[in-house]
PDBQT receptor file of N, H, CA, C and O in Angstrom, charges set to zero:
ATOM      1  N   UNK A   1     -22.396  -9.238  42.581  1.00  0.00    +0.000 N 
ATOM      2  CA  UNK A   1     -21.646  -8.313  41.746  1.00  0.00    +0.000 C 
ATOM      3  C   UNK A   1     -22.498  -7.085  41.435  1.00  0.00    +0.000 C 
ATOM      4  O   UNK A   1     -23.695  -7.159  41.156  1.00  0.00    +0.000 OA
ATOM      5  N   UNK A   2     -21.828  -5.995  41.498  1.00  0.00    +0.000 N 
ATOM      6  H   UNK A   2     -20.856  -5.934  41.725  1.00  0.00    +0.000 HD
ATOM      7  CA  UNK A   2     -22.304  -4.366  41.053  1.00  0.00    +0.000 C 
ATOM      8  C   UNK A   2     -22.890  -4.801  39.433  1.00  0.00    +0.000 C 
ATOM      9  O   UNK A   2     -22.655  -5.823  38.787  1.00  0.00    +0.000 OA
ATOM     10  N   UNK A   3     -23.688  -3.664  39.096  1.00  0.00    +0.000 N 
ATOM     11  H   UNK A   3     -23.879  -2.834  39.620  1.00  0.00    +0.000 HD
ATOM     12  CA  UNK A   3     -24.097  -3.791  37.331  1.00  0.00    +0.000 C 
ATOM     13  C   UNK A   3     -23.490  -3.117  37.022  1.00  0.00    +0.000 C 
ATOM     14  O   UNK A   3     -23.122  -2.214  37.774  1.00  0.00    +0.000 OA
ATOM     15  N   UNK A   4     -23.027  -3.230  35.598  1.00  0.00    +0.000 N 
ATOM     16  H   UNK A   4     -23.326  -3.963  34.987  1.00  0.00    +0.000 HD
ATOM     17  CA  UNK A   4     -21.716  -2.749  34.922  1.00  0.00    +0.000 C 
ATOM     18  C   UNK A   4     -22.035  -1.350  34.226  1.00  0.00    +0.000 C 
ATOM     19  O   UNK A   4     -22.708  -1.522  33.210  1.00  0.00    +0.000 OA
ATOM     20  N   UNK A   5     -21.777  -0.183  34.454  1.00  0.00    +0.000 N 
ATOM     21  H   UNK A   5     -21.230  -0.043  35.279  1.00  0.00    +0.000 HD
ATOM     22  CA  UNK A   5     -22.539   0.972  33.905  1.00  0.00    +0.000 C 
ATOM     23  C   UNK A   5     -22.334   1.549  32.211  1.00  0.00    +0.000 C 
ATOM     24  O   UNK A   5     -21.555   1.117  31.362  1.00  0.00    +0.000 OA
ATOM     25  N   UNK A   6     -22.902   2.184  32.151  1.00  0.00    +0.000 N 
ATOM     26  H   UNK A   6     -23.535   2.536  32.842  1.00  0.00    +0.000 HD
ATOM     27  CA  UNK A   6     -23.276   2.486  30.411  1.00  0.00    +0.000 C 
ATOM     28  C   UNK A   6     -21.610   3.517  30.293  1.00  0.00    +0.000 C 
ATOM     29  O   UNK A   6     -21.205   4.388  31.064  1.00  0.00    +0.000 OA
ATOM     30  N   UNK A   7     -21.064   3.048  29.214  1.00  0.00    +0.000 N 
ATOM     31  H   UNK A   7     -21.392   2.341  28.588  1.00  0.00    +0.000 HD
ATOM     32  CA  UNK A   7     -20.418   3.983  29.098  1.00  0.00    +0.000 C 
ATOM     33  C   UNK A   7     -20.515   4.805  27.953  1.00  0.00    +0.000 C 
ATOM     34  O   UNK A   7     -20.448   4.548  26.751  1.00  0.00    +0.000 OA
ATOM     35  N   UNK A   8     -20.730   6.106  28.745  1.00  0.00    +0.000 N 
ATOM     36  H   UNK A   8     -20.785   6.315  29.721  1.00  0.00    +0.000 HD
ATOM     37  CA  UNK A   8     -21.418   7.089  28.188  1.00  0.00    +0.000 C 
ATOM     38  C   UNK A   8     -20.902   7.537  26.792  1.00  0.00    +0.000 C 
ATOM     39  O   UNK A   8     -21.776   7.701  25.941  1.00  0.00    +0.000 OA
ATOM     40  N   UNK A   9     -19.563   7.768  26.417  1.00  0.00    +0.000 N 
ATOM     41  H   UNK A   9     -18.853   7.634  27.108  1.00  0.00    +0.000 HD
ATOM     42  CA  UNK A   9     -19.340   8.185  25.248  1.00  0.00    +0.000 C 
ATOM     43  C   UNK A   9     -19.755   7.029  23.908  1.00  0.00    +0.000 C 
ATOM     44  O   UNK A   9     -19.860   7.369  22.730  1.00  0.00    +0.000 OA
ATOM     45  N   UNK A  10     -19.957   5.557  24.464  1.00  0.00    +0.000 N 
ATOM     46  H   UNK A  10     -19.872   5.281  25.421  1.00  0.00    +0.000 HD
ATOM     47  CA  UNK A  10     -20.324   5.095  23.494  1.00  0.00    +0.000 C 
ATOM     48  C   UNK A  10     -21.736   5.257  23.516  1.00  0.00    +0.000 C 
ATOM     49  O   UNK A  10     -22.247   5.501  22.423  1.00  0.00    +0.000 OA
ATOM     50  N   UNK A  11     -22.294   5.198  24.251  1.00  0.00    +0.000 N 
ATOM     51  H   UNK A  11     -21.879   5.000  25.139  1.00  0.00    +0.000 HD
ATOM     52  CA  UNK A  11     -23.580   5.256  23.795  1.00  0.00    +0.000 C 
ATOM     53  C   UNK A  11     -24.127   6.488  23.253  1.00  0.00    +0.000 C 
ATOM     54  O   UNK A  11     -25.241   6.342  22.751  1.00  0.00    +0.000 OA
ATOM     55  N   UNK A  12     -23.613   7.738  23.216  1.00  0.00    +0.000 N 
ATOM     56  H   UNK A  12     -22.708   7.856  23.624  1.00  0.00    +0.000 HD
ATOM     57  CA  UNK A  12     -23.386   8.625  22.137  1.00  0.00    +0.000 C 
ATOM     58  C   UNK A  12     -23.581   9.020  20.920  1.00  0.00    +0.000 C 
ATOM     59  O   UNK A  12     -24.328   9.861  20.420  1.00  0.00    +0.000 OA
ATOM     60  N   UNK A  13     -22.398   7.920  20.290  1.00  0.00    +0.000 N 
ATOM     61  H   UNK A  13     -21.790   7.237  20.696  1.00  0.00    +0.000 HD
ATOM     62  CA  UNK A  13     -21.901   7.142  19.392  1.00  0.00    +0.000 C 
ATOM     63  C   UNK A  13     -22.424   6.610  18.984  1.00  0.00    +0.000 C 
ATOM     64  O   UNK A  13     -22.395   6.824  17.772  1.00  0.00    +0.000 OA
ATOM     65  N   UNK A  14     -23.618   5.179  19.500  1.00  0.00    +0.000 N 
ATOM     66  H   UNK A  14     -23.642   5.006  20.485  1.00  0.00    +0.000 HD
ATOM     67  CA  UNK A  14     -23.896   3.811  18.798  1.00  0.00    +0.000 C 
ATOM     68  C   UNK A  14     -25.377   3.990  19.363  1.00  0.00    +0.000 C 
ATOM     69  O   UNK A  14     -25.726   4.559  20.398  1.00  0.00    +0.000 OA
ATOM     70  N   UNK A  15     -26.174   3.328  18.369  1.00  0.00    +0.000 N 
ATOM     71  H   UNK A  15     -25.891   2.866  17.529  1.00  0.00    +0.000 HD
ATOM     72  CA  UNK A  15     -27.448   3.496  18.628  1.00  0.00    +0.000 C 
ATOM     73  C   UNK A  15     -28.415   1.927  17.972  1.00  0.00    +0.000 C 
ATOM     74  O   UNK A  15     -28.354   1.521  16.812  1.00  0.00    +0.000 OA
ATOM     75  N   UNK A  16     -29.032   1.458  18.818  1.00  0.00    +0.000 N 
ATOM     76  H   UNK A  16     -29.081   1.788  19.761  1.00  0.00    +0.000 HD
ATOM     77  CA  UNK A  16     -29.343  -0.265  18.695  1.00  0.00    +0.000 C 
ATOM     78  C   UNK A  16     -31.049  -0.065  18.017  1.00  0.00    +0.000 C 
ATOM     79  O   UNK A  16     -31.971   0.501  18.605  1.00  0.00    +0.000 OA
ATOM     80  N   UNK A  17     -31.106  -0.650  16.759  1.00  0.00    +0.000 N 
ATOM     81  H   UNK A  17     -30.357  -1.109  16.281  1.00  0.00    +0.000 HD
ATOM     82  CA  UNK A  17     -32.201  -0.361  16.121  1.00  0.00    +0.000 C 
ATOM     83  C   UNK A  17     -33.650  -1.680  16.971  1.00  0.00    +0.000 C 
ATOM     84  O   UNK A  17     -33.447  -2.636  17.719  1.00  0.00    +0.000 OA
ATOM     85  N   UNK A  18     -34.731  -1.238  16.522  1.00  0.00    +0.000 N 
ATOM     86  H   UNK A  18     -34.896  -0.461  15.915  1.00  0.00    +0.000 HD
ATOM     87  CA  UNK A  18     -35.729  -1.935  17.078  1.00  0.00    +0.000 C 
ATOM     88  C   UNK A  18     -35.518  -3.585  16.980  1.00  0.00    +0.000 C 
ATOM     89  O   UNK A  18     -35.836  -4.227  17.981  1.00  0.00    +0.000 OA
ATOM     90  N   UNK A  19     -35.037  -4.248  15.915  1.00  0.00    +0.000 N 
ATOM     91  H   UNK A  19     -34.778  -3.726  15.102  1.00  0.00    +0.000 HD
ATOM     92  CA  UNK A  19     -34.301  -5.723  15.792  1.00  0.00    +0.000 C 
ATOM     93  C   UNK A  19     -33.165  -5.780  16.032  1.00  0.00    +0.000 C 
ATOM     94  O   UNK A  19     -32.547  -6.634  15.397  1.00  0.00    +0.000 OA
ATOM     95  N   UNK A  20     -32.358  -4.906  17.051  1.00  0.00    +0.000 N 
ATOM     96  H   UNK A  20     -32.860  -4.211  17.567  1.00  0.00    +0.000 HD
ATOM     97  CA  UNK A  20     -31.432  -5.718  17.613  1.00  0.00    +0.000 C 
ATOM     98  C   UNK A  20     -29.472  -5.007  16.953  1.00  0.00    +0.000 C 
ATOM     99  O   UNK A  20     -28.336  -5.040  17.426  1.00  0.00    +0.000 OA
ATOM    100  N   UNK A  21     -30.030  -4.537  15.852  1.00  0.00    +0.000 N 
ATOM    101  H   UNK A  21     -30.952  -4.509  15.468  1.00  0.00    +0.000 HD
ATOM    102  CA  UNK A  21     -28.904  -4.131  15.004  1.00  0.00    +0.000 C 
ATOM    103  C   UNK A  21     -27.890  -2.796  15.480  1.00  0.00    +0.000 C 
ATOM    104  O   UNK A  21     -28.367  -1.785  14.964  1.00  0.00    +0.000 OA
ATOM    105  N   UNK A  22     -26.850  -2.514  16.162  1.00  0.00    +0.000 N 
ATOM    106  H   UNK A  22     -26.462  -3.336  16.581  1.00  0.00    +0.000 HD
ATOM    107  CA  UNK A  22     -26.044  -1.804  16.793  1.00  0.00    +0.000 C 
ATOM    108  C   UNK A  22     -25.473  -1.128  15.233  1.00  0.00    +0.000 C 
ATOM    109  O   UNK A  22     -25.080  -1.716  14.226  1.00  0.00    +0.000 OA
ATOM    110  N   UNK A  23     -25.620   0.374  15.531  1.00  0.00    +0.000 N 
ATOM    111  H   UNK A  23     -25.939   0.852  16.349  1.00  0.00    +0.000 HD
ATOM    112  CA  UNK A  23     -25.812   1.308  14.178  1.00  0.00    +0.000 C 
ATOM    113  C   UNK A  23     -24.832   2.718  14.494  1.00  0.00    +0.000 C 
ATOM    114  O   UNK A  23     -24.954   3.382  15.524  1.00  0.00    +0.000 OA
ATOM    115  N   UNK A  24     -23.897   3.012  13.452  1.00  0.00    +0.000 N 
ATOM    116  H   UNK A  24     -23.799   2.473  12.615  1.00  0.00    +0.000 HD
ATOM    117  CA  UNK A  24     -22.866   4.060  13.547  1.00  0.00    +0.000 C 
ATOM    118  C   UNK A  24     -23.103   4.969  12.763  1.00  0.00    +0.000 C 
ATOM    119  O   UNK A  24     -23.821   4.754  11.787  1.00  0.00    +0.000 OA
ATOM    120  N   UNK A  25     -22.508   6.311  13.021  1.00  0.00    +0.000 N 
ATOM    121  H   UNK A  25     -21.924   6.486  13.813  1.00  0.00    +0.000 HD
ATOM    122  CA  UNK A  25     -22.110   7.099  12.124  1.00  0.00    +0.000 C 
ATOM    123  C   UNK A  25     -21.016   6.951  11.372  1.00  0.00    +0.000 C 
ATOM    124  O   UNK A  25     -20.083   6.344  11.897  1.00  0.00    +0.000 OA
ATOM    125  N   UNK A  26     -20.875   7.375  10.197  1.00  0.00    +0.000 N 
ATOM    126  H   UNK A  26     -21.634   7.868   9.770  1.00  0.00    +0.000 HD
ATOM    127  CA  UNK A  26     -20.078   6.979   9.568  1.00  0.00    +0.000 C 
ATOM    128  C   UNK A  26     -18.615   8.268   9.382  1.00  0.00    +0.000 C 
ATOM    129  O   UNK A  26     -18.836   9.476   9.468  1.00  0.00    +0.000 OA
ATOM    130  N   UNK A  27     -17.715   7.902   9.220  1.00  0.00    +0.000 N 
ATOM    131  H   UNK A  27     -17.536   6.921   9.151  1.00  0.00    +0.000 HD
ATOM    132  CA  UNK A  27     -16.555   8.750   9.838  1.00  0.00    +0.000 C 
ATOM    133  C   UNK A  27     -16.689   9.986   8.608  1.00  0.00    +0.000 C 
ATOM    134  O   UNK A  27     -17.493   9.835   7.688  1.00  0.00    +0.000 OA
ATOM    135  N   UNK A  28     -15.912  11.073   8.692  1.00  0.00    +0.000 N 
ATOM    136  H   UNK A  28     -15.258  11.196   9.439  1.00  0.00    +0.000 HD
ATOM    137  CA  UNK A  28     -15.470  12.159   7.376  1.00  0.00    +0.000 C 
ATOM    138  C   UNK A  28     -16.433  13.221   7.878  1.00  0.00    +0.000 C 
ATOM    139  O   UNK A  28     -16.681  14.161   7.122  1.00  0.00    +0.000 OA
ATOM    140  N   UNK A  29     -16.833  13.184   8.724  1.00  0.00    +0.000 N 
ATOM    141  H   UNK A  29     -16.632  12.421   9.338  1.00  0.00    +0.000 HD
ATOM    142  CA  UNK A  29     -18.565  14.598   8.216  1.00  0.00    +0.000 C 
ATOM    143  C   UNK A  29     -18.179  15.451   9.071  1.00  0.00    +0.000 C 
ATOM    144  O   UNK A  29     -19.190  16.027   9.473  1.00  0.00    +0.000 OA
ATOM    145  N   UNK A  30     -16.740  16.084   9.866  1.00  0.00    +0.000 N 
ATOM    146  H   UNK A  30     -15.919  15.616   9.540  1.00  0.00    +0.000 HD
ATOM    147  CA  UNK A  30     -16.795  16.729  10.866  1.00  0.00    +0.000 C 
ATOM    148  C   UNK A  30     -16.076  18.074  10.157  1.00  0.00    +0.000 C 
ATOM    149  O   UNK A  30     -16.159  19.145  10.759  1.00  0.00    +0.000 OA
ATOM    150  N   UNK A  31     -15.539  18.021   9.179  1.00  0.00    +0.000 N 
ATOM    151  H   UNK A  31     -15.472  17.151   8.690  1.00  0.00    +0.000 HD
ATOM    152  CA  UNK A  31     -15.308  19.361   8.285  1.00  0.00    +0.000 C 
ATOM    153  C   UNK A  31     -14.207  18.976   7.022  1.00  0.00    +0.000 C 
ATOM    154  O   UNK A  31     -13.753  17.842   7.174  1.00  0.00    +0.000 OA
ATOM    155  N   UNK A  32     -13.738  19.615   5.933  1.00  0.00    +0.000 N 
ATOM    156  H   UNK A  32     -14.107  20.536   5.809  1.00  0.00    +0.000 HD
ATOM    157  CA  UNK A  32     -13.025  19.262   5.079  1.00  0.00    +0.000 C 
ATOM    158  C   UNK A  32     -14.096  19.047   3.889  1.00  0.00    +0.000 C 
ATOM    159  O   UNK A  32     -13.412  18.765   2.905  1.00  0.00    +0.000 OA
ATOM    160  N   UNK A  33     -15.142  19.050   3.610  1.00  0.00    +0.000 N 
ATOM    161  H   UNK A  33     -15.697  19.279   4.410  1.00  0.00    +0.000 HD
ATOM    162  CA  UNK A  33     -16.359  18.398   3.280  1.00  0.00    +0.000 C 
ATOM    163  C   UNK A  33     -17.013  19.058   1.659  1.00  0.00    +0.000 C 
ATOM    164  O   UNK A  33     -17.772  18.695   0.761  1.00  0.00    +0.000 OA
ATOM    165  N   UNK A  34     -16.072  20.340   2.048  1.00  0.00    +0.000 N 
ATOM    166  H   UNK A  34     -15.455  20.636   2.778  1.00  0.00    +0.000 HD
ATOM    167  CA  UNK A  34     -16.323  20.858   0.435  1.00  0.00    +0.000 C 
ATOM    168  C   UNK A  34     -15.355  20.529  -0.615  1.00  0.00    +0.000 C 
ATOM    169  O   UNK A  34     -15.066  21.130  -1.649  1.00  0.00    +0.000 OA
ATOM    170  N   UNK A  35     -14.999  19.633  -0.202  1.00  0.00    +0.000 N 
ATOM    171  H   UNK A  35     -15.234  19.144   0.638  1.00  0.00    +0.000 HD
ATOM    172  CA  UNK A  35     -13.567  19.112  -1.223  1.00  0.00    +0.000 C 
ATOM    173  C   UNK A  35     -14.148  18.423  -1.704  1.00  0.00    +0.000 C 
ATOM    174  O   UNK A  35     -13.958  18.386  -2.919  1.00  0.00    +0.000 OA
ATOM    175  N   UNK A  36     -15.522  17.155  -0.972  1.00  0.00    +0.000 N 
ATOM    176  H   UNK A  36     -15.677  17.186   0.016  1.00  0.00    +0.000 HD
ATOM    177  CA  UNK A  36     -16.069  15.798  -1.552  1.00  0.00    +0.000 C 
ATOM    178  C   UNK A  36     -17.099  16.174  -2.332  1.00  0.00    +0.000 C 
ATOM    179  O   UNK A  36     -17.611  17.292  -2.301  1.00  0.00    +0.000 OA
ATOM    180  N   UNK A  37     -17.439  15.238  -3.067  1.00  0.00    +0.000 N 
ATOM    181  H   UNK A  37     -17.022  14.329  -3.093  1.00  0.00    +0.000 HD
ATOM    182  CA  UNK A  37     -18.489  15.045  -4.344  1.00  0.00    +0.000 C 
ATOM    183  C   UNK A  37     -19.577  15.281  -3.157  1.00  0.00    +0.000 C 
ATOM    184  O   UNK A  37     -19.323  15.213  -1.954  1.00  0.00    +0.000 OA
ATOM    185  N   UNK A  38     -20.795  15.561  -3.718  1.00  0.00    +0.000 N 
ATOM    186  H   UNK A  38     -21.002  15.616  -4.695  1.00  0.00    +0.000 HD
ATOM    187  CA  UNK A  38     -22.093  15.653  -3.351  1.00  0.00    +0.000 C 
ATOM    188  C   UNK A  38     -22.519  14.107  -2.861  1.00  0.00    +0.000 C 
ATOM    189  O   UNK A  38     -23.007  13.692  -1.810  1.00  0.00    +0.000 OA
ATOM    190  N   UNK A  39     -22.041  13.331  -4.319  1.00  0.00    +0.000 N 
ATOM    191  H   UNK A  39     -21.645  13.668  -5.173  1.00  0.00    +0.000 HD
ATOM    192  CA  UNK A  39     -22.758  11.590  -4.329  1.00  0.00    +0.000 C 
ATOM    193  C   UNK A  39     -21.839  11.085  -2.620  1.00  0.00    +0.000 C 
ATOM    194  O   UNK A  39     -22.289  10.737  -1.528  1.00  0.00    +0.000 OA
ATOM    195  N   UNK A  40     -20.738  11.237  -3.026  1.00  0.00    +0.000 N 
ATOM    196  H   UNK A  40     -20.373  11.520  -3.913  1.00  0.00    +0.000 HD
ATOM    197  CA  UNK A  40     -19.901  11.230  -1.144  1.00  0.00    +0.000 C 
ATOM    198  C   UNK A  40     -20.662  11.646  -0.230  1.00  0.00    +0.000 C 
ATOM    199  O   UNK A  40     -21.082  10.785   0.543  1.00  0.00    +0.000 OA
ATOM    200  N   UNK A  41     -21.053  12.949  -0.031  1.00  0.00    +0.000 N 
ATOM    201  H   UNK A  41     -20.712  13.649  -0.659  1.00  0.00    +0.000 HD
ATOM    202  CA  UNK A  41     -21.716  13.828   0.864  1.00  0.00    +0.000 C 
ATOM    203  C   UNK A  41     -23.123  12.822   1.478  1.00  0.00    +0.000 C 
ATOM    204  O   UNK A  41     -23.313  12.422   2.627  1.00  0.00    +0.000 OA
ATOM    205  N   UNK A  42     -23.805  12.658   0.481  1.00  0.00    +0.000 N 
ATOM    206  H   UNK A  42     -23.651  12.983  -0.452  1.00  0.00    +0.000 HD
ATOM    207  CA  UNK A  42     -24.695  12.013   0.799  1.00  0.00    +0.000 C 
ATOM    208  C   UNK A  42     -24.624  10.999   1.469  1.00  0.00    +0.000 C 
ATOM    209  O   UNK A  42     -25.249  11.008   2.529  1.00  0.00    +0.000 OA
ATOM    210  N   UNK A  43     -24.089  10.154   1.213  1.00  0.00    +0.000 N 
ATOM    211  H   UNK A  43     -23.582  10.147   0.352  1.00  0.00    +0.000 HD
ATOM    212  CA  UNK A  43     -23.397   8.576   1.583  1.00  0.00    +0.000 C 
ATOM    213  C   UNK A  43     -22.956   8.590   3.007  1.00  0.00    +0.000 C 
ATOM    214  O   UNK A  43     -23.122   7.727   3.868  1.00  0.00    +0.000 OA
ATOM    215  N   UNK A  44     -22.307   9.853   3.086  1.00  0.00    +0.000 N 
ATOM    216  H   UNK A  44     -22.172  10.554   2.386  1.00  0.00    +0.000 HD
ATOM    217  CA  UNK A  44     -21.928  10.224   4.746  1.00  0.00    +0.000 C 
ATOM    218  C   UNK A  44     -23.092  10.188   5.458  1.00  0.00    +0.000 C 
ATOM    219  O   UNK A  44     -22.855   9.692   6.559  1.00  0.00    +0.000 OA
ATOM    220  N   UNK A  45     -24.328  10.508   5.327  1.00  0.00    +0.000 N 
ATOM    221  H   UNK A  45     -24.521  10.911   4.432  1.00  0.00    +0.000 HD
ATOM    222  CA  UNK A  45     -25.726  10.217   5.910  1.00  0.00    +0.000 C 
ATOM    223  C   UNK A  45     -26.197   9.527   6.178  1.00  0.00    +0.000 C 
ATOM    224  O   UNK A  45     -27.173   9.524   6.928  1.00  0.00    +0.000 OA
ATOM    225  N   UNK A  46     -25.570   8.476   5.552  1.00  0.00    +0.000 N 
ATOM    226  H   UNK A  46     -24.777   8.479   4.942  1.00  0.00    +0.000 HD
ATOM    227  CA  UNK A  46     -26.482   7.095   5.945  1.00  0.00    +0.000 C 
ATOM    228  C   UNK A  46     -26.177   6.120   7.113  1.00  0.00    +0.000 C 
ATOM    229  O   UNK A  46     -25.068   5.623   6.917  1.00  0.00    +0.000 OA
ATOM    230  N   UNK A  47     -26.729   5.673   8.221  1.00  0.00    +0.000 N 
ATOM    231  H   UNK A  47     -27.630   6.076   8.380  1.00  0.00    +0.000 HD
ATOM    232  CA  UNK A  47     -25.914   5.096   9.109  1.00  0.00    +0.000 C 
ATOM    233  C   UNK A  47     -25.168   3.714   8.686  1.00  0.00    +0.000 C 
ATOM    234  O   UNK A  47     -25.399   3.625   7.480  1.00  0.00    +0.000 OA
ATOM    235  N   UNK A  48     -24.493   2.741   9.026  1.00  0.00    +0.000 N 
ATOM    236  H   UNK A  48     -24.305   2.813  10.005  1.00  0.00    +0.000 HD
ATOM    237  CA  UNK A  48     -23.757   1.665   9.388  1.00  0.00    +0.000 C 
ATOM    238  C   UNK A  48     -24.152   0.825  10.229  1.00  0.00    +0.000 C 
ATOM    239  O   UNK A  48     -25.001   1.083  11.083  1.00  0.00    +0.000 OA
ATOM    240  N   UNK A  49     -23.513  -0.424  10.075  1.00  0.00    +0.000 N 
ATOM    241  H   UNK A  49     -22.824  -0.634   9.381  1.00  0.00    +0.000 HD
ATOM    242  CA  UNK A  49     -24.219  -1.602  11.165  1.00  0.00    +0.000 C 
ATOM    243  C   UNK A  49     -23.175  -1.981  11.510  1.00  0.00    +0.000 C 
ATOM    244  O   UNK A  49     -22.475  -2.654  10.753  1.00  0.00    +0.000 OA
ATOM    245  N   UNK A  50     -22.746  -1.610  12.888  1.00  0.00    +0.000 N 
ATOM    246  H   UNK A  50     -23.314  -1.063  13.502  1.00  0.00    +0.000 HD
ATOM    247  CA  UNK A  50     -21.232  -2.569  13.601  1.00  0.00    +0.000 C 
ATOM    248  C   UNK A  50     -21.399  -4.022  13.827  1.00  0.00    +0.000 C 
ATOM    249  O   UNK A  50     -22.156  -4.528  14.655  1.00  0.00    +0.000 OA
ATOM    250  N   UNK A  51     -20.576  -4.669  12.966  1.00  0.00    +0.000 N 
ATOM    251  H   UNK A  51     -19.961  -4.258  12.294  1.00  0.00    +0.000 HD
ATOM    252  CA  UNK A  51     -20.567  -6.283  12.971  1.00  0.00    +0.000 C 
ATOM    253  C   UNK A  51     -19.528  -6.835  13.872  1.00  0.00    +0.000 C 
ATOM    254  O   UNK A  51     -19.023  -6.032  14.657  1.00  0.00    +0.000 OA
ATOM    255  N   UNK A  52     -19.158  -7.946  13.896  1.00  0.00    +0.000 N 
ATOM    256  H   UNK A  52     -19.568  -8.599  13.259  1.00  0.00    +0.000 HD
ATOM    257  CA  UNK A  52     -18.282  -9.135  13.763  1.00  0.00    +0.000 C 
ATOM    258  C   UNK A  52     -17.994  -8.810  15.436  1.00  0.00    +0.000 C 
ATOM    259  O   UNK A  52     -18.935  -8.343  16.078  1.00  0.00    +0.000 OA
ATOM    260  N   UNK A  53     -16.858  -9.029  16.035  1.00  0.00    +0.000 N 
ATOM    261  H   UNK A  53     -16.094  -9.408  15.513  1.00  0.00    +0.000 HD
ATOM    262  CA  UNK A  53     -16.375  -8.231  17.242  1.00  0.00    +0.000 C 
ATOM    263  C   UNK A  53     -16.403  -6.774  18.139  1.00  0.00    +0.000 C 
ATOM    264  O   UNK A  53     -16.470  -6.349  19.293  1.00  0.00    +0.000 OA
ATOM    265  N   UNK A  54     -16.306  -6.359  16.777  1.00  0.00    +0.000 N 
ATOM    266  H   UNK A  54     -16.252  -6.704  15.840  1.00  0.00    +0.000 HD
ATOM    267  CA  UNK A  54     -16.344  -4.835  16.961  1.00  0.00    +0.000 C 
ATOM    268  C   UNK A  54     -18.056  -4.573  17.675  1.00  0.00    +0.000 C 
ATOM    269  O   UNK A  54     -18.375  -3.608  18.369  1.00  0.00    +0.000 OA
ATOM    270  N   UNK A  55     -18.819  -5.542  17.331  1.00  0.00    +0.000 N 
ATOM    271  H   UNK A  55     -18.559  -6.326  16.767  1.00  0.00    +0.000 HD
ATOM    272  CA  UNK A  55     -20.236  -5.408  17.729  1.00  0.00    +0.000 C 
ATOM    273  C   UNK A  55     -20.491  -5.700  19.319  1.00  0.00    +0.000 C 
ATOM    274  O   UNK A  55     -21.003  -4.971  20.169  1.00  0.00    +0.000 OA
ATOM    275  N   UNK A  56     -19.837  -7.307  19.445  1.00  0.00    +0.000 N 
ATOM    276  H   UNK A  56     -19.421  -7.899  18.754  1.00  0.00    +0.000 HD
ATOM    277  CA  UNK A  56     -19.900  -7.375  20.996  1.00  0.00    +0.000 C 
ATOM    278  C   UNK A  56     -19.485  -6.235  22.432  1.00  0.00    +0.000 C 
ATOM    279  O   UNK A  56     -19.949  -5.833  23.499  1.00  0.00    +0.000 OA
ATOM    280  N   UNK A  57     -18.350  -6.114  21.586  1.00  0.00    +0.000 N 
ATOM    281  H   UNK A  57     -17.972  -6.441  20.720  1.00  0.00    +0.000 HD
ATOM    282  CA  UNK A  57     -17.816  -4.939  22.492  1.00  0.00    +0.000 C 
ATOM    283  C   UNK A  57     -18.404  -4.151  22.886  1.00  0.00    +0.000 C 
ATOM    284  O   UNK A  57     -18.553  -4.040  24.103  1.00  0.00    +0.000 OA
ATOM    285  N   UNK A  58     -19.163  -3.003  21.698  1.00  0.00    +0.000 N 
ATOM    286  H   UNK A  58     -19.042  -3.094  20.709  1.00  0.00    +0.000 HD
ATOM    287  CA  UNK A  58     -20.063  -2.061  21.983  1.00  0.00    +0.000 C 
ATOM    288  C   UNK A  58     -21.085  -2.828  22.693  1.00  0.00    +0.000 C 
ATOM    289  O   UNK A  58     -21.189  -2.566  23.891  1.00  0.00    +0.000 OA
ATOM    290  N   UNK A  59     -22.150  -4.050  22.031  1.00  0.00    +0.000 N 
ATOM    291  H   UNK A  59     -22.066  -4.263  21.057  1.00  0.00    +0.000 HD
ATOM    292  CA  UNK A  59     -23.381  -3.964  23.059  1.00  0.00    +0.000 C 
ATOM    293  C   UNK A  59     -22.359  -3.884  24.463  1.00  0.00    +0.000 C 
ATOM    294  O   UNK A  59     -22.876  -2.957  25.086  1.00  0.00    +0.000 OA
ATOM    295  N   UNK A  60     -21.419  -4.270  25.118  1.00  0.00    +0.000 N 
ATOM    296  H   UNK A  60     -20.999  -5.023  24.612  1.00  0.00    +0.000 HD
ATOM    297  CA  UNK A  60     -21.133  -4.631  26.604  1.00  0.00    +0.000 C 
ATOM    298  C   UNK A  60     -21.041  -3.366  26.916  1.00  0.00    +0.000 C 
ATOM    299  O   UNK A  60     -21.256  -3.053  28.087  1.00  0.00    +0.000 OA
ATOM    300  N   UNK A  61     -20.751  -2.500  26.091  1.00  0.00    +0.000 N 
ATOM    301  H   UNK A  61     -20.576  -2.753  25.140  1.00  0.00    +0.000 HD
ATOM    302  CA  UNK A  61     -20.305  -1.229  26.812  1.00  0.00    +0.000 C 
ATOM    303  C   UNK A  61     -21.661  -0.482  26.767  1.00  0.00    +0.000 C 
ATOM    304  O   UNK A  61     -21.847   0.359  27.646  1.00  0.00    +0.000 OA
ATOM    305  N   UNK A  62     -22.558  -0.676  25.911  1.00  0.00    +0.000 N 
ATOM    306  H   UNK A  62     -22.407  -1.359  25.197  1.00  0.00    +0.000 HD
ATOM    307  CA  UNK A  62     -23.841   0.249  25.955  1.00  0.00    +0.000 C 
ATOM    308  C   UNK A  62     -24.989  -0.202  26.570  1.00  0.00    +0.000 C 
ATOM    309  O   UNK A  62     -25.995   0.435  26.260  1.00  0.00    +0.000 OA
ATOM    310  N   UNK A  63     -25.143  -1.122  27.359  1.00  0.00    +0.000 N 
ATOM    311  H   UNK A  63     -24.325  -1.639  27.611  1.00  0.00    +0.000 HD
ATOM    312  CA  UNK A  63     -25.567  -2.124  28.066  1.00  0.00    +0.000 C 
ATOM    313  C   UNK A  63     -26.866  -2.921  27.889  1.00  0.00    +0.000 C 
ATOM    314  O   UNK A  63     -27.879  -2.903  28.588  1.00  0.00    +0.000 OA
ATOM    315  N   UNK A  64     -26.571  -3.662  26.724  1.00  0.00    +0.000 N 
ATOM    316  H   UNK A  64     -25.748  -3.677  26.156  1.00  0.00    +0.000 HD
ATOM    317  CA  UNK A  64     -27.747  -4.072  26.105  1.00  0.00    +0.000 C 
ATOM    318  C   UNK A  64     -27.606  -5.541  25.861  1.00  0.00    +0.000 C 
ATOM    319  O   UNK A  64     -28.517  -6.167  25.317  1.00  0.00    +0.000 OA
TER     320      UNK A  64
């Protein structure tokens, strides 16, 4: 069998920390942004950890 290739827009997207942990941006930050609180604003900065299913998927697609 061929190896299954990276697909590119997720890996983009998702980024796999040194232990293993598959890590997102978090949605809202692409404009509209002066409407939200600052304490919001901030919070948008911080990355995410894709769990449960939603996790397998990505590692298969980012090829890890």
């Amino acid at each position: 069998m061929p190896k299954m290739k990276t697909h590119r827009g997720a890996a983009k997207r998702f980024r796999t920390t040194g232990s293993g942990k598959i890590m997102r941006k978090r949605e809202g930050t692409s404009h509209l942004r002066r409407r939200q609180s600052k304490s919001n604003k901030r919070r948008l900065n911080i990355p995410v950890e894709v769990t449960g299913a939603n996790a397998q998927k990505v590692r298969q697609l980012i090829g890890d």
